[in-house]
C-alpha positions in Angstrom: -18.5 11.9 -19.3 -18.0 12.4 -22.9 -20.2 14.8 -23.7 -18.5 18.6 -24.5 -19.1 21.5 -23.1 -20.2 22.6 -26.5 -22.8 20.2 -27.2 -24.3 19.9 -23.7 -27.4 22.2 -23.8 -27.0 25.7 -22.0 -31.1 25.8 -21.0 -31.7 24.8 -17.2 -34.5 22.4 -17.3 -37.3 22.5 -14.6 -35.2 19.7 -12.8 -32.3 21.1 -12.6 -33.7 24.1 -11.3 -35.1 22.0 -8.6 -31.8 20.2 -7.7 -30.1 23.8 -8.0 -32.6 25.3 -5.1 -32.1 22.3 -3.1 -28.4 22.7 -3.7 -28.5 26.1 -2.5 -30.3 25.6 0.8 -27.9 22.5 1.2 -25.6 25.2 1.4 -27.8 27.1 3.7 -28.1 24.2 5.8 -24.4 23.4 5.9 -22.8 26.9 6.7 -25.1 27.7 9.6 -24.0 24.2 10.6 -20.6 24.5 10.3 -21.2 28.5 11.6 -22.5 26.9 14.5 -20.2 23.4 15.1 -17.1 25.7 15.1 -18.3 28.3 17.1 -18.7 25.5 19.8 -15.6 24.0 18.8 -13.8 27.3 19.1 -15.3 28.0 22.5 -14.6 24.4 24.0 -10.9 24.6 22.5 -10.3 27.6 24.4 -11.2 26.1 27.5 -9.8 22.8 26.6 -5.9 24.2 26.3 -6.5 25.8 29.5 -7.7 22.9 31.7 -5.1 20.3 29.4 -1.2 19.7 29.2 -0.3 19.3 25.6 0.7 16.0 26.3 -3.3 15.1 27.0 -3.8 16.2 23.3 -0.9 14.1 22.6 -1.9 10.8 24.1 -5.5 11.1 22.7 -3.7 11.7 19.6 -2.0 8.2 19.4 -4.9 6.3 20.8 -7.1 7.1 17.7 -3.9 6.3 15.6 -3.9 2.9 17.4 -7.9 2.7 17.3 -8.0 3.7 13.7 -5.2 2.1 12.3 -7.2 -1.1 12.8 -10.5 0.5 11.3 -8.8 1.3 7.9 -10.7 -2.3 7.1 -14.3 -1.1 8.7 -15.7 0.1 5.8 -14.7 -0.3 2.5 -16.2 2.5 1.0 -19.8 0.3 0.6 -21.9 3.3 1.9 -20.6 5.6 -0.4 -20.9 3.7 -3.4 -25.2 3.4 -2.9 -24.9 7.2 -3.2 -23.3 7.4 -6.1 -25.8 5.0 -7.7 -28.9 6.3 -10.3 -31.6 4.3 -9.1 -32.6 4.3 -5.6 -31.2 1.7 -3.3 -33.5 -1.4 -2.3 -34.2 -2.8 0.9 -31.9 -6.0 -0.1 -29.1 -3.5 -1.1 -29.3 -1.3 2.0 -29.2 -4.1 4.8 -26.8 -6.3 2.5 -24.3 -3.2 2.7 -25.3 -2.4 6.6 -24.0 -6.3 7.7 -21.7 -6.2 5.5 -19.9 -3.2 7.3 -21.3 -4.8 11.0 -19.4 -7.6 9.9 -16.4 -5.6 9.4 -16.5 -3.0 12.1 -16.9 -6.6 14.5 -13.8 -7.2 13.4 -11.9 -4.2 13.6 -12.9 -4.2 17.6 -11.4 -7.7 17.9 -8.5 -6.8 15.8 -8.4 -3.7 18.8 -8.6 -6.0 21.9 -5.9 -8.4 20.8 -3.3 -5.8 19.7 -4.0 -2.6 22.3 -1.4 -3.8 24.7 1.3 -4.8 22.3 0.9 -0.9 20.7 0.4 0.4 24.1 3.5 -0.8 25.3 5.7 0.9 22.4 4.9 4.1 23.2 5.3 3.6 27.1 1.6 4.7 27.5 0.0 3.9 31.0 -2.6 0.9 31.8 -5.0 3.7 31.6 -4.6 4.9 28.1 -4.3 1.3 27.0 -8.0 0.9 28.2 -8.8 4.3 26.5 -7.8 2.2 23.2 -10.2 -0.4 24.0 -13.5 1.1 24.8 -12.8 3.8 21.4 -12.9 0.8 19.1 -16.4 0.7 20.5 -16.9 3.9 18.2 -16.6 1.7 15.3 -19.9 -0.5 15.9 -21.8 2.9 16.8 -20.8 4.5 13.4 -22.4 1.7 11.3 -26.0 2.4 12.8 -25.0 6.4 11.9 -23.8 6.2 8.2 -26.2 4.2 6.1 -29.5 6.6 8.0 -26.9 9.6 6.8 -26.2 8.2 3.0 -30.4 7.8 2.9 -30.5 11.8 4.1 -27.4 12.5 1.3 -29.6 11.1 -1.3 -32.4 13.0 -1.1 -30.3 16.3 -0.5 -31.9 16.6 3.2 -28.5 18.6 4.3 -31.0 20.5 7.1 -32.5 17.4 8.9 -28.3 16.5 8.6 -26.8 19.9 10.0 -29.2 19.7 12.8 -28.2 16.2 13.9 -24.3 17.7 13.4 -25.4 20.7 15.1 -26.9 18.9 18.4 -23.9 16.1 18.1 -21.4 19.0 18.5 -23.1 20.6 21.2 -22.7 17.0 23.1 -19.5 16.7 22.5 -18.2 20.2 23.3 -20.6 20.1 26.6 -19.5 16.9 27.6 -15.5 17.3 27.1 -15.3 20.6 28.9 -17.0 18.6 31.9 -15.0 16.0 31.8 -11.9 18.1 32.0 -12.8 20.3 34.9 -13.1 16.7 36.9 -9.8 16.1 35.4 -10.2 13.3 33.0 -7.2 14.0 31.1 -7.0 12.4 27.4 -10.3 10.5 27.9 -12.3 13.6 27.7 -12.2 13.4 24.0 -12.8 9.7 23.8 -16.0 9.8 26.3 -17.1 13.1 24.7 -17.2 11.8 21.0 -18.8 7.8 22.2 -21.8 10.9 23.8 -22.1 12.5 20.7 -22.4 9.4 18.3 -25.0 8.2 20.6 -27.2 11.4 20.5 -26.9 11.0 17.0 -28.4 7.1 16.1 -30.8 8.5 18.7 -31.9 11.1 16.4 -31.7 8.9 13.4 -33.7 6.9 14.5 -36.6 9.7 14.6 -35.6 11.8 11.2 -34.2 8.9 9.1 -34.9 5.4 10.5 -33.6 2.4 9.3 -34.3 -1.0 9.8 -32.2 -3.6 8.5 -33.5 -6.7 7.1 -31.8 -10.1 8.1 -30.1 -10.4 4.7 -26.8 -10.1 3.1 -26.5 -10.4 -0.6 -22.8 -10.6 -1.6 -23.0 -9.7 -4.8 -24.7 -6.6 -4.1 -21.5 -6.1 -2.0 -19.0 -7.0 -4.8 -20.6 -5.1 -7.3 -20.0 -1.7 -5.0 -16.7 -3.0 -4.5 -15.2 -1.5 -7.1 -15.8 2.5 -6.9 -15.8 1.6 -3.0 -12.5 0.3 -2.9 -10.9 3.5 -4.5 -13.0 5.8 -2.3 -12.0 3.9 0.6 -8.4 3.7 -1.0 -8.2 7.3 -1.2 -9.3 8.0 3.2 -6.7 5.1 3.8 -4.1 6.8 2.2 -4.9 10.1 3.6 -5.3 8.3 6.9 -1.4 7.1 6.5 0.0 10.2 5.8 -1.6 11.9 9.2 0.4 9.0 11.1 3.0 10.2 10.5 2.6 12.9 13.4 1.5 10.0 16.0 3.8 7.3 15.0 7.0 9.2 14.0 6.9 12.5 15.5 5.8 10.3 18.6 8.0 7.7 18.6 11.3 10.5 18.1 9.9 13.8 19.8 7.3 12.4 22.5 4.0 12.7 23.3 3.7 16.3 23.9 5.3 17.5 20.5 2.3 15.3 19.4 0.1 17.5 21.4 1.8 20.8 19.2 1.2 19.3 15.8 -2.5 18.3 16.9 -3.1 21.6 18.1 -1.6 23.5 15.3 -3.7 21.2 12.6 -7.4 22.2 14.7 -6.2 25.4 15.2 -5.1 26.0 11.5 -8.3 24.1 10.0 -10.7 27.4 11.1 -9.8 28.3 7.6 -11.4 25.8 6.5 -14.6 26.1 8.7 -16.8 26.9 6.1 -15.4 24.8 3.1 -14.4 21.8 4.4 -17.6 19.9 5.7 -18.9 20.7 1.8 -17.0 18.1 0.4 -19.5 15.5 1.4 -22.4 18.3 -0.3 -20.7 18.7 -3.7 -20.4 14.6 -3.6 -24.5 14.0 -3.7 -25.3 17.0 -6.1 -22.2 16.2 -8.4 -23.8 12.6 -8.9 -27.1 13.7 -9.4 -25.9 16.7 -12.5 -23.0 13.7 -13.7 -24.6 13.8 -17.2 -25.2 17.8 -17.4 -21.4 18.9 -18.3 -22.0 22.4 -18.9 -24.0 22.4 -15.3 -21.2 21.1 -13.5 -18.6 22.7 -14.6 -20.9 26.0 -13.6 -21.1 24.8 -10.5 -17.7 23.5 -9.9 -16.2 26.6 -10.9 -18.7 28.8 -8.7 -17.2 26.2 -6.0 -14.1 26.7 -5.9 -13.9 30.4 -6.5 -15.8 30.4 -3.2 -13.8 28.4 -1.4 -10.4 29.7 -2.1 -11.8 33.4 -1.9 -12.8 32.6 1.7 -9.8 30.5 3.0 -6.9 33.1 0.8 -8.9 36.0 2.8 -8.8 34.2 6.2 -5.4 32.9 5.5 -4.2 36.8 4.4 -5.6 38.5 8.2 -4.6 35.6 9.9 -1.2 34.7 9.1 0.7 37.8 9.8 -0.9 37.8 13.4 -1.0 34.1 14.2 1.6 34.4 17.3 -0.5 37.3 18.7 -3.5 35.0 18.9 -2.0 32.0 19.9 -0.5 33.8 22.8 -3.2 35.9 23.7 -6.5 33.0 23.0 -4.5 29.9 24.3 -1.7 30.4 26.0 1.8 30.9 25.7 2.7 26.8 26.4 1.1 26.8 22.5 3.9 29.2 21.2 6.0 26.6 20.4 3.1 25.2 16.7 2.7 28.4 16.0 5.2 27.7 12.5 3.0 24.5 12.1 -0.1 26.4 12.2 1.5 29.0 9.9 2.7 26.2 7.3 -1.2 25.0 7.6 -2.4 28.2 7.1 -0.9 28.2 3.7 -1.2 24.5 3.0 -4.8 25.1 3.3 -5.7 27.6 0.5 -4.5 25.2 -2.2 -6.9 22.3 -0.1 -9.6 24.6 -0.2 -9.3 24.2 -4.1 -9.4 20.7 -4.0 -12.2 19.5 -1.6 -14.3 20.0 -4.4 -12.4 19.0 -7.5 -12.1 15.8 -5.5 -15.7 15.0 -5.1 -16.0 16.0 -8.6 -13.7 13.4 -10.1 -15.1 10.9 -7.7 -18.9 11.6 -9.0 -17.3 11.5 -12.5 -16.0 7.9 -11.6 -12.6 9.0 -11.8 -12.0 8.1 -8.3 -8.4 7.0 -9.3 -7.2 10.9 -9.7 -7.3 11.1 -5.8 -6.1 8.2 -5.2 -3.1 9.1 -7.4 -3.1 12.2 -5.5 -3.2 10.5 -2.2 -0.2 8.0 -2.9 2.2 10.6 -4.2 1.4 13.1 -0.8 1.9 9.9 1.5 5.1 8.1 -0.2 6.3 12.1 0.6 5.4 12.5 3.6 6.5 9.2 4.9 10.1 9.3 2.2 10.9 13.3 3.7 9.7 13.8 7.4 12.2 11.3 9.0 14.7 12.6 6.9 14.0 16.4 8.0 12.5 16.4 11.7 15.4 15.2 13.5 17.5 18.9 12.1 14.3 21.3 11.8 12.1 19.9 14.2 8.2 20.8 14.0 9.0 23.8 11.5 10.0 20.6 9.1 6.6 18.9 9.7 5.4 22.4 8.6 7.3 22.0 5.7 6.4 19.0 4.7 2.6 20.1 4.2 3.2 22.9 2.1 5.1 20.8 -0.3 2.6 18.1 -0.2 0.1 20.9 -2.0 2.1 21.6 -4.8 1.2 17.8 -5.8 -2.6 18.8 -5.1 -1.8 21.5 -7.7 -0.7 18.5 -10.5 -4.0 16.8 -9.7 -5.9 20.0 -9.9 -4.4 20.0 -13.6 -4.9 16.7 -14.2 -8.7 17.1 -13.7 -9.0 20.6 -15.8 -8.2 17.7 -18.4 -10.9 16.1 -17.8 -13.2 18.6 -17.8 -12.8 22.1 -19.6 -12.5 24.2 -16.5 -10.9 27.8 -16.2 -9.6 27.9 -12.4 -7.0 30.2 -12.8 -9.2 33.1 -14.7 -12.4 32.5 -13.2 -11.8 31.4 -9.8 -8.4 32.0 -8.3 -6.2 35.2 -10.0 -8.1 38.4 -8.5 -8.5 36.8 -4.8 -5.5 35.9 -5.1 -4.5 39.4 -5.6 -6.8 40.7 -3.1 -5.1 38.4 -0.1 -1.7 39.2 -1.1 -2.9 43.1 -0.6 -4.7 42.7 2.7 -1.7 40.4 3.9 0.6 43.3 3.0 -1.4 46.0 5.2 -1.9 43.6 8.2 1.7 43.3 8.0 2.2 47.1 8.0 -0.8 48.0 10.7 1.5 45.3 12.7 4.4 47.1 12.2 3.0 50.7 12.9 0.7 49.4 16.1 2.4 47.1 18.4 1.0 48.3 21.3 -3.0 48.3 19.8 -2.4 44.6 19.5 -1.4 43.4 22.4 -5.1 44.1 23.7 -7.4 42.3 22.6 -10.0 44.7 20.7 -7.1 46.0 19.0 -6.2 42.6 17.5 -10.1 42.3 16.5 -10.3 46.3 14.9 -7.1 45.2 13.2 -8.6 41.8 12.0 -12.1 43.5 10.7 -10.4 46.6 8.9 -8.1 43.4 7.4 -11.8 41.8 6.5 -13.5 45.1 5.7 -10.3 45.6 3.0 -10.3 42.3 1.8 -13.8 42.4 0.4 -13.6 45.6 -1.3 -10.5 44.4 -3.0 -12.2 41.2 -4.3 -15.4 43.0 -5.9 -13.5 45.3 -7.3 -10.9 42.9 -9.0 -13.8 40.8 -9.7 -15.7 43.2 -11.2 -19.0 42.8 -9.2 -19.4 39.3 -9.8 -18.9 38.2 -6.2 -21.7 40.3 -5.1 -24.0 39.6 -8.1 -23.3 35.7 -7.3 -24.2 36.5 -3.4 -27.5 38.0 -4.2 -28.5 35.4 -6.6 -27.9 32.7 -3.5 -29.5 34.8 -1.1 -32.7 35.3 -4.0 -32.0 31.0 -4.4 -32.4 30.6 -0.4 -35.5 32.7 -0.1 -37.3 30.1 -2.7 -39.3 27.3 -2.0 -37.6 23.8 -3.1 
């Protein structure tokens, strides 16, 4: 993109007004999704800690670190890469990339047979879980008839006919894993839960977005996507790595349940992500499609990310001074012991919320290599420091360890501002900043002067909606209107007609 700001025209054109309104009800699409997905999840989690030990969580834990440590080759980034492409895919392309990644996922589940007892046996897990590890790599072969029928929805923007596949997928899987914990399936109520959901989901595919591969494979068509694919992929096997850590090393020195803790605190702590995170995959498709409209995407980008770290500061800011009151009171008091984790998350999460987009921004600006610069310094730290700090602090050190890994988001975040003349400090981060930091501070003081509203639960819920109700007056204010001004423009965008 070498195009400045300057000289890139400022008048929207009729198609970018048309990509803009089917942006915005992408967005529609994808928050009442992810409104309703974690809604279900929440419920099913609650339910889930009840009827399972924490070493359940745990063992699931390192059978989809066994499962997917053998999938890091499945893919390849392929998919991906016929997104990011002008011109729309042909036949040829689509089935050459679909047998391509048959090919590979075929692989992956030998790769799984021949080595699930040998794994197995170094963490000591049962005859049982080492057949869990066999049947999941089945969820591999499933996957490739899900993602190219996805990437064809991506590319033309169709984010409802995607949130309601998500939305019916989640209900399977929630449904079918609190059922197969009340007959006491233990750690393969996740595994048979998510093998339901991926088939409801080719099964709706099949209807909304089918897909029929022809019996070709063109490998040059697969070379040729090789090379923004292979960073992608680079990227999710990096990031991949750096999450072992909690089932190879905090399992192999601290045990199956303290795997159980840190997988617990990282689903619990990711509600403040709930409406941000599943947008990465949005920004991706419309960041492609604006690529040579700077002064668009930087618009856009900015609007992004003042959104998203509005949102997860503000649930970070009621949330964190409160976390053990909840923990105890929603889950239990066996979950006590992540509730540091879950606070270290907390934090580590507003600076993510920043990035999801700035990362699908440099990757539609084929700068894929900024995240995957990113991704090798937070895994050579995470896999350098945690050994070297869990054995004296324990989980609080794992908790650690994620904070500090964000302040090398922050030097990526800075690296792309670079790039592309962006203002995140003044225009998306300094007055909801200031806002959290406030509401954080009278949470803190309403626990302080109330202990005894809180340990009931509609106290805990006034205290979290004045915290809400408080935290949105700030922001306007400090913002001068242009949070609600920006809401009502959306709302006007959503009731258009694409």
């Amino acid at each position: 993109m070498t195009t400045t700001l300057e000289e890139a025209t400022t008048t929207e054109t009729p198609q970018q007004s048309n990509l803009m309104a089917k942006a915005s009800h992408g967005i529609k699409a994808v928050v009442t999704r992810q409104i309703v997905t974690k809604l279900l999840g929440l419920g099913s989690t609650l339910v889930l800690a009840r009827l399972l030990s924490p070493s359940d969580f745990g063992i699931y834990s390192i059978v989809c670190f066994a499962v997917t440590m053998f999938g890091l080759i499945a893919d390849a980034g392929l998919a991906v890469a016929l997104l990011r492409q002008p011109q729309e895919p042909t036949i040829e392309e689509e089935s050459s990339i679909f047998w391509c990644q048959f090919l590979l996922a075929l692989t992956h589940c030998t790769l799984v047979q021949i080595f699930a007892v040998p794994v197995g046996n170094i963490y000591h897990l049962s005859p049982g879980s080492i057949l869990l590890i066999r049947m999941l790599s089945v969820g591999s072969l499933l996957a490739v008839f899900i993602t190219l029928p996805m990437i064809k929805l991506e590319r033309r923007l169709d984010f409802g006919s995607q949130a309601r596949i998500e939305m019916v997928q989640s209900l399977t899987y929630n449904v079918s894993a609190i059922l197969m914990a009340l007959i006491h399936m233990g750690a393969w109520t996740f595994a048979l839960a998510s093998i339901a959901s991926q088939i409801v989901a080719i099964i709706m595919l099949r209807f909304i977005s089918p897909f029929t591969p022809k019996f070709c494979m063109n490998i040059g068509v697969c070379k040729a996507k090789l090379g923004f694919g292979l960073k992608f992929q680079s990227t999710n096997i990096l990031g991949f790595l750096k999450e072992t850590i909690n089932p190879l090393f905090v399992g192999l020195v601290a045990g199956t349940s303290a795997v159980g803790f840190v997988n617990f605190a990282s689903t619990t702590a990711g509600y403040s992500l709930m409406v941000t995170a599943p947008f990465a995959r949005l920004y991706f498709p419309i960041f492609c499609r604006m690529q040579n409209e700077p002064a668009q995407v930087i618009k856009v980008a900015e609007a992004s990310v003042r959104w998203n770290f509005l949102v997860v500061s503000g649930f970070t800011a009621i949330v964190l001074p409160l976390t053990d009151i909840i923990v105890q009171h929603a889950f239990g008091d066996k979950w006590l012991p992540c509730v540091v984790v879950i606070n270290c998350l907390l934090i580590a999460n507003v600076v993510a919320g920043v990035a999801y987009p700035l990362s699908m921004l440099s990757n539609a600006l084929n700068r894929a290599d900024l995240p995957l610069k990113l991704s090798i310094a937070t895994t050579t730290l995470s896999w350098i420091t945690l050994p070297l700090i869990l054995p004296t602090m324990g989980l609080s050190g794992f908790g650690a360890l994620q904070i500090a890994n964000q302040l090398l988001t922050l030097i990526f975040v800075y690296s792309l501002q670079k790039l592309m003349p962006m203002k995140l400090w003044k225009n998306c981060v300094q007055q909801s900043l200031l806002a959290a930091a406030l509401t954080f501070g009278l949470i803190s003081i309403l626990r302080i002067c109330l202990p005894q509203v809180l340990i009931y639960y509609v106290g805990l819920l006034a205290v979290s909606l004045v915290g809400l109700g408080f935290f949105c007056i700030c922001s306007n204010i400090l913002w001068k209107g242009l949070l609600l001004a920006e809401a009502k423009a959306f709302i006007a965008t959503l009731r258009s007609r694409v």
